[in-house]
N, C-alpha and C positions, 0 to 999 in steps of 0.2 A: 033329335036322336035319343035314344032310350039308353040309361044310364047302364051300365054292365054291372052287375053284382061282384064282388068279391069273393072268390074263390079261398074256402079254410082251408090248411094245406094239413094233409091227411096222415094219420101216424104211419110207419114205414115207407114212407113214400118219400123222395128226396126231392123240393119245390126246386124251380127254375130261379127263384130267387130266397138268396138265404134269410133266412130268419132271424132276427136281429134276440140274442138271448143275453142273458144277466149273469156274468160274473158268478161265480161260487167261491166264496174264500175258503180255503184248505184251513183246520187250524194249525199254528204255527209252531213245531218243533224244535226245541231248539237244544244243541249239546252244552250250552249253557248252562249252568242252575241257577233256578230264579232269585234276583235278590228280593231280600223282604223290604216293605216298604216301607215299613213303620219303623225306623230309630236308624233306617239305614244312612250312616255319613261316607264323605270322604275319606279318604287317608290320613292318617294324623300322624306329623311331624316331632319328632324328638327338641327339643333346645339346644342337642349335639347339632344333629342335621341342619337345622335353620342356621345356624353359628356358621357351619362349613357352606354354605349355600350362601350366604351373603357375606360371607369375606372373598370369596369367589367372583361376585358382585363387585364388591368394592374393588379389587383388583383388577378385574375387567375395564372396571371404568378409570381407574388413573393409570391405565397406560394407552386406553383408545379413545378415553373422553365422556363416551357413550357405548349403550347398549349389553351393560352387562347383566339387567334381568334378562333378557333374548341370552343370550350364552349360556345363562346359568339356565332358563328354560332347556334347551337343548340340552347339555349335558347331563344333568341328572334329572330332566321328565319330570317336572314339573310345570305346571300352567303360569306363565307370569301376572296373572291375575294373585298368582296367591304369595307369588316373590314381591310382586308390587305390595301389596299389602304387610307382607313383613316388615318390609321398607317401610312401610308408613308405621306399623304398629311399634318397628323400632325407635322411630323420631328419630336417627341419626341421618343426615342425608347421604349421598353416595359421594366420595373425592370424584371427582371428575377434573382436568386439566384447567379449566375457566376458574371452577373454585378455589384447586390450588393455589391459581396463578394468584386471584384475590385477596388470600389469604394471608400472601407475601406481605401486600402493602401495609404500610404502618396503619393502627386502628381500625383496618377492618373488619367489622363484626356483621353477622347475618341478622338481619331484622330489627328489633329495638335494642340494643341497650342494655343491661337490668344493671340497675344501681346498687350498691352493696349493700342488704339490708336495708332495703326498699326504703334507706332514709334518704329524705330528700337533699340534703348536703352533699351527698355522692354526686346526684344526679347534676346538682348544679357545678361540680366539679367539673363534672362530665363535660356541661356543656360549653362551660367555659373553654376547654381543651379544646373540645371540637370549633368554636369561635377563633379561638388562637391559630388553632390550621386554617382555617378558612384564609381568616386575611393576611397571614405568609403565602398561599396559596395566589391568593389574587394577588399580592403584589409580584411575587413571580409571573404570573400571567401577563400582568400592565409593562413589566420589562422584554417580555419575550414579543410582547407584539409591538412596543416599539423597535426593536430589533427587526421586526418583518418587516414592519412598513419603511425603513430606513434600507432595507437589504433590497426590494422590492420598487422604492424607488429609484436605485443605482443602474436597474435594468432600461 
């Protein structure tokens, strides 16, 4: 059979099958006015504002534990990306209820240590101290678990 040619479809004439055509983007209006690109930043924060924005923080968090950059997000619209970061750039951590709770115990300190004037006779004060708890510690331990095993064998 002999191939049929293709049929070009005619100007004002309306094809039996549509003609597959390309997008035309409109350009884009906007009631905006445009920012400029070059030096344009963020919002920038006062030392008042950050100050009230993270004791809000910290309030958040020692009475629910967590989640008070999400609250302070919310309420004064702010991104927690940049409360997170206060947070860090303040090096204070948040109270949270765990901390607190920590905080109670006798000697508890967050991370190392620092010795008084980084001389080293503090340090070994230190550790001595901390040696002296340890093994009051384990001998309370060595009593309380012979107490189990004697309570535990009356069962």
């Amino acid at each position: 059979m002999p191939k049929k040619a293709k049929k070009k479809p005619v100007a004002g004439k309306a094809s039996a099958t549509p003609a597959v055509s390309k997008k035309v983007s409109k350009p884009k209006t906007s009631t905006k006015p445009a920012k400029a690109k070059s030096g344009s930043r963020g919002k920038r924060y006062t030392s008042e504002q950050k100050a009230k924005v993270l004791n809000y923080v910290n309030e958040v968090n020692s009475k629910k534990g967590r989640g008070g950059a999400a609250a302070a997000s919310r309420k004064f619209d702010i991104s927690q990306i940049t409360i997170g970061q206060w947070i860090k750039k303040d090096g204070k951590p948040t109270v949270t209820k765990k901390s607190a709770a920590k905080s109670v115990v006798k000697g508890a300190t967050r991370g190392r240590p620092k010795a008084v004037g980084n001389s080293i006779a503090a340090t070994l004060r230190r550790l001595a101290d901390i040696h002296e708890e340890i093994s009051q510690t384990e001998t309370q331990l060595a009593a309380l678990q012979k107490e189990y095993a004697s309570l535990k064998k009356g069962l």
